[in-house]
C-alpha positions in Angstrom: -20.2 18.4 13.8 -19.0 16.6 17.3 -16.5 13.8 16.4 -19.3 10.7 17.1 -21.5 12.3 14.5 -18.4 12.4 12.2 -17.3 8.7 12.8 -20.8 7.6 11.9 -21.0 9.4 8.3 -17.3 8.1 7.5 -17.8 4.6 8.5 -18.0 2.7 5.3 -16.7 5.3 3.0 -14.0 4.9 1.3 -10.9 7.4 0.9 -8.9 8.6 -2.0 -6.1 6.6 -2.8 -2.9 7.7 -4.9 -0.6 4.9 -5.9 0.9 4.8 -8.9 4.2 2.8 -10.5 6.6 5.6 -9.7 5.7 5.8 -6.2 8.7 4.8 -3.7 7.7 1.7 -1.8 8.6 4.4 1.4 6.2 6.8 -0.1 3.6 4.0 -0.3 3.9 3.2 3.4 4.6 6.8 5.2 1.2 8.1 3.5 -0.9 4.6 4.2 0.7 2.5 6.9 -1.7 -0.5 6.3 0.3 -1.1 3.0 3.3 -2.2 4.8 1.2 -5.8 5.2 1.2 -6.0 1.6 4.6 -5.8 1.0 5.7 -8.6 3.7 3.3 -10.7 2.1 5.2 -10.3 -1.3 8.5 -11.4 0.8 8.3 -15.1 0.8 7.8 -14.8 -3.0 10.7 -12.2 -3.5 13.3 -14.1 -1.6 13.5 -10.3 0.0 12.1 -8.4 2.6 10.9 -6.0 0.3 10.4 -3.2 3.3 14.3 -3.5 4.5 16.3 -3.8 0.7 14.1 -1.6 -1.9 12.7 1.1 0.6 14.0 3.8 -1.9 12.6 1.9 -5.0 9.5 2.6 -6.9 6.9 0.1 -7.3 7.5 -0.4 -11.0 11.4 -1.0 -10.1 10.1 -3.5 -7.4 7.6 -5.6 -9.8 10.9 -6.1 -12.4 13.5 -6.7 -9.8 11.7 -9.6 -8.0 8.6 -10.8 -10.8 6.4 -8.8 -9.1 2.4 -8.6 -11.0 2.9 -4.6 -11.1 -1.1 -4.1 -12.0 -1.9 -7.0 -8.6 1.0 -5.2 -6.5 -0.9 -1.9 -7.0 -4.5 -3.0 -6.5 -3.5 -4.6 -3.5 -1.8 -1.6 -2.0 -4.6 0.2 -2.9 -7.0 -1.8 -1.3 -5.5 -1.9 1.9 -5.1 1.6 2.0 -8.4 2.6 1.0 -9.9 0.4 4.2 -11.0 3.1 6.3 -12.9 0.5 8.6 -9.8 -1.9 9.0 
């Protein structure tokens, strides 16, 4: 299959995504970069930037330490990183 027929059958599909509550907020954004949007956004709220002081932190950590929706936090994360198109 030549690479313009393969960019046609993926547009609009959706990929896996694997994010769970013990996943690092690093983990998160080395395997889908798009997620790192997500967690700025969160930084006005958290009085933190989330990216530069809980890097090594897992997501469940992340929603206690700053009052953090953990279930939103994670559905948001996973819909950025499941946008193949954006």
């Amino acid at each position: 299959m030549r690479a313009t027929e393969w960019k046609k059958t993926e547009i609009g599909k959706q990929k896996r995504v694997a994010i769970d509550p013990g996943n690092t907020v690093l983990d998160v954004i080395h395997r889908y970069r798009r997620t790192e949007a997500v967690f700025k956004s969160y930084d006005d709220a958290s009085g933190a930037c989330i990216c530069c002081t809980s890097l090594f932190d897992t997501l469940a950590d992340v929603s206690e330490k700053y009052g953090i929706d953990l279930d939103e936090l994670i559905a948001s994360l996973k819909k950025a990183a499941a946008d193949v198109d954006g």
